[in-house]
C-alpha positions in Angstrom: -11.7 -6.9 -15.6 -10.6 -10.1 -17.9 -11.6 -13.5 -16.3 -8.2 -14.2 -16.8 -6.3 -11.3 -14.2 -9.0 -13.1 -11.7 -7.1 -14.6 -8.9 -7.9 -16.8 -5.5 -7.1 -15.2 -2.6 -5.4 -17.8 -0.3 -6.8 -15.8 2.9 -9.4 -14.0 4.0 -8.4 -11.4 6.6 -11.7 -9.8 8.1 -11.3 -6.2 9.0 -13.8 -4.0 11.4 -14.7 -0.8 10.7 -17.6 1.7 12.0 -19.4 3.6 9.9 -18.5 7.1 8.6 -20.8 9.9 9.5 -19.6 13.3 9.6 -16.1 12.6 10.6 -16.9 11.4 13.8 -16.2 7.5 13.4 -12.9 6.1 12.7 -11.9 2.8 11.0 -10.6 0.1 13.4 -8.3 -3.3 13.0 -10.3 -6.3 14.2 -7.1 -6.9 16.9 -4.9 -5.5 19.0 -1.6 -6.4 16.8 1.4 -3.7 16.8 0.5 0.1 18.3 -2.0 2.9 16.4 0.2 5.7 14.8 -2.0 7.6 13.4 -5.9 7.6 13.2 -8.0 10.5 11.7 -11.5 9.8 10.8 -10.7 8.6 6.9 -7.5 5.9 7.8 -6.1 4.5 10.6 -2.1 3.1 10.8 -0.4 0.8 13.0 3.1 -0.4 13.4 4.1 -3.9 14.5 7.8 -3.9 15.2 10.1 -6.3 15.6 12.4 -5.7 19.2 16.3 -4.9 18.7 15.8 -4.9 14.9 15.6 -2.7 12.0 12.7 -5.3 10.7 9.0 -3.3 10.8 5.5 -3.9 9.4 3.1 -1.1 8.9 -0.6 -1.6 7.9 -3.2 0.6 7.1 -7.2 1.0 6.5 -8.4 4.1 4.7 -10.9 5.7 2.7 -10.5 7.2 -1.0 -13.3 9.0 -2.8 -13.2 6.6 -6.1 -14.2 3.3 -7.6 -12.1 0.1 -6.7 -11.2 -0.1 -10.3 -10.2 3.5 -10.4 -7.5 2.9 -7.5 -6.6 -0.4 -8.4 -5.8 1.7 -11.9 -3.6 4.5 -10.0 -2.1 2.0 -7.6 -0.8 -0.3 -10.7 0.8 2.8 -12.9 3.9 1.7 -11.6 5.9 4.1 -14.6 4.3 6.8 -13.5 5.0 6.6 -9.8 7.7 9.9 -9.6 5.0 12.0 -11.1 2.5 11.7 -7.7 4.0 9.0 -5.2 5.9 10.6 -2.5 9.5 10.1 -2.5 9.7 7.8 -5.2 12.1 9.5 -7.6 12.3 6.7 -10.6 10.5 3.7 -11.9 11.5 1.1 -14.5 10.0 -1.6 -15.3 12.2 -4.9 -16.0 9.8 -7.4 -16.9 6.3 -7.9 -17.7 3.6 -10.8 -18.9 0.2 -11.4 -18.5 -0.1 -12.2 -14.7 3.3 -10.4 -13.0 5.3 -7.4 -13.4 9.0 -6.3 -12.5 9.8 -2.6 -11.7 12.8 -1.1 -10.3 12.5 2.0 -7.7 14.3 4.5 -6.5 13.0 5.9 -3.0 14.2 9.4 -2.0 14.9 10.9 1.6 17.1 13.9 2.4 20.5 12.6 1.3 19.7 9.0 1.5 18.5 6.9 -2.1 17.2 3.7 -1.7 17.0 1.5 -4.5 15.0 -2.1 -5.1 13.5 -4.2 -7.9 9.7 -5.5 -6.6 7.7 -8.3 -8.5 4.5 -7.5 -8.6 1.2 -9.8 -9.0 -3.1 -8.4 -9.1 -5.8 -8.8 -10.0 -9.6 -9.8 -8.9 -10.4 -11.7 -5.5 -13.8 -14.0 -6.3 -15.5 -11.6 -3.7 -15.1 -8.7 -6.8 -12.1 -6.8 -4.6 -8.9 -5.3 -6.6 -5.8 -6.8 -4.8 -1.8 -6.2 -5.7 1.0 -8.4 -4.0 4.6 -7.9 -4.5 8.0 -9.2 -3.3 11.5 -8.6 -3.5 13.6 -9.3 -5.9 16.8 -7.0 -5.3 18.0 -3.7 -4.0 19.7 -2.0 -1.2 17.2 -3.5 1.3 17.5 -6.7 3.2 13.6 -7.8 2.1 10.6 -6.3 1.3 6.7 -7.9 1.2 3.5 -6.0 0.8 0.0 -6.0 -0.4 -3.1 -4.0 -1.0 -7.2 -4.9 -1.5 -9.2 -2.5 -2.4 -13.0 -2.8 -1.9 -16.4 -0.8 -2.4 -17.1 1.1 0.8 -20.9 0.3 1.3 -21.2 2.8 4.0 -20.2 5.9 2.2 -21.7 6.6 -1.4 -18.6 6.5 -3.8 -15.9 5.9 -1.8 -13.7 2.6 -1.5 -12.2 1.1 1.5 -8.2 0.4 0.7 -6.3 -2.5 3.0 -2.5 -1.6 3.1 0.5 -3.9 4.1 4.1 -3.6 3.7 7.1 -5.6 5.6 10.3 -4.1 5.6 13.6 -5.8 6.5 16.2 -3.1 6.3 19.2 -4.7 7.2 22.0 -3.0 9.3 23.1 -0.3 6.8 20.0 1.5 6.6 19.4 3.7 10.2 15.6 3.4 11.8 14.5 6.5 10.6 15.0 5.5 7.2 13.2 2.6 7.9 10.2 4.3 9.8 9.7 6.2 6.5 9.7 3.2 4.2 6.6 2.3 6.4 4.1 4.0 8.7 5.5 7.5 8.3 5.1 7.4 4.5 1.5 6.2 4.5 -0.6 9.4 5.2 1.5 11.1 2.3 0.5 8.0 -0.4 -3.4 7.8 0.7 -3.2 12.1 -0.2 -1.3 11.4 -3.2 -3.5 8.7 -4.1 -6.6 10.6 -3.8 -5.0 13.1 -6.0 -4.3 11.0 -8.4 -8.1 9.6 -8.8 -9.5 12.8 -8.7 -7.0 14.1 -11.5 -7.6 10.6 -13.7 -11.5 11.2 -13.6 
C-alpha cells in the first residue's frame, strides 16, 4: 500500500477474542454494550438500539479466510457491489480523488428500494490494519455512519479478523424491519458474500 493512502486512526478500540480451535471458541466484544444477535463460532453481532426510535447500531467481529489486503480489496469495489453484496441492486460512483470516494446505492428488500449517496475514506492504520470509513451524504435515510478494520488473525493461519460498524438513522418513513435489515440482519449474508468474493478473486 502507497505511504500516501496511510492514515492515523484517531482511536484505538481494543476488541477480545478467544482463540479459534475447532469451532468450539467464539469471538467476544470486550463489553457489555447493546444485546448478542447472533454468534456462531466465526462472527459474533450485537445490536445497540436506541428506545422508541427507528435509530440502531449493529457491530460485528468475524473471521474471513484471506489476507487483510485481499478484503480490504473486495470491501472497496464499491462498482461492483450488485454482482456479490446482498441486496444491493446498483452502485455509482459520483466522485473520486486520491483520499475519498462518493458512490450512490440502491438497497433492495421485497417491495421496498432504498436509495443513498455514502462518502467513503481508507486506507492503512500505523499498526499495518486496512480500515474504510464512510458517511452520509444523501438518500432516502435520515443518516448513516459506518466503518470497518480489518486485521491479520494471528490465531488462525490465513485468516483475518474483520471489525464491522454501521449507525443507521432511518427516519419515520422507513418501518423497523427495514431498518433491522439495513443492520444486524444483513451482516451474516455480507461476511458469506464476502468470503465468496475472496475466494473467487484469488
Amino acid at each position: 500500500m502507497s505511504p500516501a493512502l496511510r492514515r492515523k486512526t484517531p482511536s484505538i478500540i481494543i476488541w477480545l477474542f478467544l482463540p479459534i480451535g475447532l469451532g468450539a471458541s467464539v469471538l467476544q466484544f470486550p463489553d457489555s454494550s447493546g444485546k448478542v444477535v447472533a454468534q456462531k463460532p466465526d462472527y459474533v453481532i450485537r445490536l445497540i438500539e436506541t428506545p422508541s426510535s427507528n435509530i440502531k447500531t449493529a457491530e460485528a467481529m468475524f473471521l474471513i479466510k484471506g489476507s487483510p489486503f485481499e478484503i480490504y480489496k473486495a470491501v472497496t469495489d464499491f462498482e461492483n457491489y450488485p454482482h456479490f453484496m446482498p441486496h444491493i441492486c446498483k452502485s455509482e460512483l459520483v466522485e473520486k480523488n486520491d483520499t475519498s470516494s462518493v458512490y450512490r446505492f440502491a438497497f433492495r428488500l421485497a417491495l421496498w428500494t432504498i436509495r443513498y449517496t455514502n462518502k467513503f475514506e481508507s486506507g492503512q492504520s500505523d499498526n499495518g490494519d486496512y480500515f474504510i470509513r464512510w458517511g452520509y451524504v444523501a438518500g432516502d435515510l435520515k443518516k448513516t455512519t459506518g466503518e470497518w478494520n480489518i486485521g491479520l488473525f494471528k490465531q488462525k493461519d490465513g485468516y483475518s479478523l474483520v471489525r464491522y460498524k454501521v449507525y443507521v438513522d432511518a427516519g419515520i418513513f422507513l418501518p423497523l424491519w427495514v431498518t433491522e435489515k439495513l443492520t444486524a440482519k444483513s451482516i451474516p449474508a455480507m461476511i458469506t458474500a464476502i468470503g465468496r468474493r475472496v475466494a473467487e478473486e484469488n
